[in-house]
N, C-alpha and C positions, 0 to 999 in steps of 0.2 A: 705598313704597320711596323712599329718599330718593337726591336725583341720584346723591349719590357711588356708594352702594350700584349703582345701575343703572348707571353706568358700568363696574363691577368685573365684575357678573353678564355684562356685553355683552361685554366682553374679554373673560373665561375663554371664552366661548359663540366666539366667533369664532376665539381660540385654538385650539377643540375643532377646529371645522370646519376649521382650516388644517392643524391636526395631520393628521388623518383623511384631508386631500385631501394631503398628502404622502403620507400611507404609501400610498395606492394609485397613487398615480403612481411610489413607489417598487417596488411590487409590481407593476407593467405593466410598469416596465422593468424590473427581475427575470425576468420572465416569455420577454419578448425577448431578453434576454440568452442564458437558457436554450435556448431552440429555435436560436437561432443556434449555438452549443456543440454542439447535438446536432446540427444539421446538418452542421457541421462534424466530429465526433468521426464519425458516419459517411460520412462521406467518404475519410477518410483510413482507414479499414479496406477498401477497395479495394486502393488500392496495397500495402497493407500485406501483405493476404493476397495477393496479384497474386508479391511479393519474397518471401515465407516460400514459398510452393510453388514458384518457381523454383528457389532457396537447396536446398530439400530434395531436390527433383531433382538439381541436383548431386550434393548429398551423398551421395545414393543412385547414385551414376553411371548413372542413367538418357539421358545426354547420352554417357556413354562415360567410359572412368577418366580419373579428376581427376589431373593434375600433381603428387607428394608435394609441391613448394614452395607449391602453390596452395593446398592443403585445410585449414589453418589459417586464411587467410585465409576462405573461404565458411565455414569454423566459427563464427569471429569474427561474421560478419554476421548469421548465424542467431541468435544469443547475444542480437544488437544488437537485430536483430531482433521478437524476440521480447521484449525491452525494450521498444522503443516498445510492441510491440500491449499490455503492461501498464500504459503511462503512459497512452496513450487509456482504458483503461480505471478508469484513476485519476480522470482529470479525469471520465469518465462521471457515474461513481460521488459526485461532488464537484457536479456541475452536478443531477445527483436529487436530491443531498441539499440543497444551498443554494439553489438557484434555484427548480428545480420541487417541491421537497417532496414528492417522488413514488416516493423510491428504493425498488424490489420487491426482495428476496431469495429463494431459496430454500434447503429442508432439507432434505438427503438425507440416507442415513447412505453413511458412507464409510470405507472400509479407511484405515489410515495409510500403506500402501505407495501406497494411487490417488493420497494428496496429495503424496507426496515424488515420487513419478515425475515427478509433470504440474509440482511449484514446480521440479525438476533436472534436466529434459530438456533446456537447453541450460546453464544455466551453471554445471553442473560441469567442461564440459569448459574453460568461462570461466575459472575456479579456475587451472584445470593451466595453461593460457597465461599467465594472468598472473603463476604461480610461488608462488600462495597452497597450504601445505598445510591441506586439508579432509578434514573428515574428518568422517563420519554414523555415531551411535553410537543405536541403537536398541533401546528395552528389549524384553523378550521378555512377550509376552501382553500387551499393547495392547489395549485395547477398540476397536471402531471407534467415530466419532464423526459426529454429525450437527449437519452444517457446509452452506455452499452451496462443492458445490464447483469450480466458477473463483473466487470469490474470495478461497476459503481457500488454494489454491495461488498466487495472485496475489499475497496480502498475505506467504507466507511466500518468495519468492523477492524481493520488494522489500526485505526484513528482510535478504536474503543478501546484493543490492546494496548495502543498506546499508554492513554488515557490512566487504565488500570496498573500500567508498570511503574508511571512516573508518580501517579497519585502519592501522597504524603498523608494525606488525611483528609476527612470529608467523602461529601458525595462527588457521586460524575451525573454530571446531566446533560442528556441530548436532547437538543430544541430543534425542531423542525418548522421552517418559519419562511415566508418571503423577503430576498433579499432584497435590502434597498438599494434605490436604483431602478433607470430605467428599462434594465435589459431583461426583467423577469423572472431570475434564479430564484431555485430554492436552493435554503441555506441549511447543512446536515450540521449545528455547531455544538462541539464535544466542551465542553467545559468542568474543568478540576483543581483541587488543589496542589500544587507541584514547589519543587524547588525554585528558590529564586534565582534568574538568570540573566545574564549582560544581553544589550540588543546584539553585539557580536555573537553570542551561543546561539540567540534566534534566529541569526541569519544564517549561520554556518550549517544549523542540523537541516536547512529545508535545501543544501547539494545534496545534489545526487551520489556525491560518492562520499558523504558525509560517515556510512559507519566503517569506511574503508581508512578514516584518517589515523595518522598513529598520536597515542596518547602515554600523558606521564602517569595517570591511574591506571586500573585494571575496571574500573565501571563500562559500561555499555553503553554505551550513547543514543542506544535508538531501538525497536522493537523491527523484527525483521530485518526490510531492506531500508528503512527508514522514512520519512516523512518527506523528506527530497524527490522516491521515486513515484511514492502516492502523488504527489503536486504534479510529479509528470504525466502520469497514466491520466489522472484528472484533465490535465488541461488538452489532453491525447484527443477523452470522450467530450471533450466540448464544455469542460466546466474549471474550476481554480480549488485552489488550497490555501488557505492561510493560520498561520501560527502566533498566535499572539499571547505575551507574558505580561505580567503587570510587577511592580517593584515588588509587591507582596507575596509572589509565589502565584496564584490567581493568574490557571491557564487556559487559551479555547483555541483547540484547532477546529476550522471550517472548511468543508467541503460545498460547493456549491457542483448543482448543476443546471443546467440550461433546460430554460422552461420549453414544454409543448405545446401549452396555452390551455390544455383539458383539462378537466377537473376529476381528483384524486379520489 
């Protein structure tokens, strides 16, 4: 081997070895990162549940009748509520999937009415306070579908957040309906009025690390962890996400999931 040659083999080979001791000291701190996140994401599900079961006690006047001026407000908080414990849950779900590589799911089957109860248990009443008309339009003979279900209700009331942040005006309406197609799905599809957007915005907000991106405004680009890591968690339990804008503002995110073949 002639020098030149043995010095090129000696780079690449040292090159290897630097590569190789990066990526594991990038994958240790990965690693740290994560269980910090988890330590932290259950922490905060203390307080959390600690404030949802007081909230609910109210609500139930288990404390004695609520004030009528007060009880929109302890509704409000329950709503809010119940938002955080979804975004912990988001970031959970995000810290499995990117850090520890270890996100579990499971598959049940499930009626379509267990998953609209558990994603509308607080913010439909959200809806009526904020002056949004909604309105849930569901077909009749439904399969049930086998989904995991808190995540399937998690990711379809993030879609409703959505929905309510971007709105512009008009109503939001969820239709519950069989997909077409031969595979079976049903289809959770949120439909609203929004701003008008380039097929490039629609492609960009469904990455995953789409609210991570830096921008020339100060706007938000996306409600939580964004519509990127619902599409993931989605296609995680066995089902898809799709985002679709029309030139006029005229928006519908769809959550599908994968049929059980029972009926609803």
């Amino acid at each position: 081997m002639t020098p030149g040659a043995a010095f090129l083999a000696g780079a690449v080979a040292g090159g290897a070895v630097g590569g190789l001791a990066a990526r594991e000291a990038y994958r240790r701190k990965a690693a740290l990162f994560g269980r910090l996140f988890s330590f932290a994401m259950h922490e905060l599900n203390t307080p959390i549940t600690a404030v949802n079961m007081t909230v609910l006690n109210l609500l139930s006047e288990v404390f004695g009748q609520l004030p009528p001026p007060l009880k929109p407000w302890i509704e409000m908080t329950r709503e809010q509520v119940g938002r955080l414990n979804g975004l912990v849950g988001e970031v959970r779900d995000f810290v499995h999937m990117e850090l520890h590589e270890d996100l579990r799911v499971s598959r049940v089957e499930l009626t379509v009415a267990e998953i609209l109860d558990e994603a509308l248990v607080s913010i439909r009443r959200g809806m009526e306070q904020a002056g949004v008309d909604f309105t849930v339009v569901t077909a009749p003979d439904l399969p049930g579908v086998l989904t995991d279900p808190d995540r399937a209700a998690r990711c379809l009331s993030s879609i409703l957040f959505h929905a309510r942040k971007f709105r512009t005006g008009g109503p939001i309406t969820l239709k519950v309906f069989r997909a077409p197609g031969g595979a079976g799905a049903v289809a959770f599809a949120v439909s609203y009025q929004g701003a008008r957007l380039r097929p490039e915005e629609i492609e960009a907000s469904l990455d995953l690390y789409y609210p991570a991106r830096m921008r020339k405004d100060q706007v938000l680009g996306a409600t939580g962890l964004g519509l990127g890591l619902i599409r993931r968690v989605a296609r995680l339990i066995g089902g898809d996400l799709d985002f679709i804008a029309e030139e006029d503002g005229r928006a519908a995110v769809t959550l599908r999931c994968a049929s059980a073949g029972g009926k609803s």
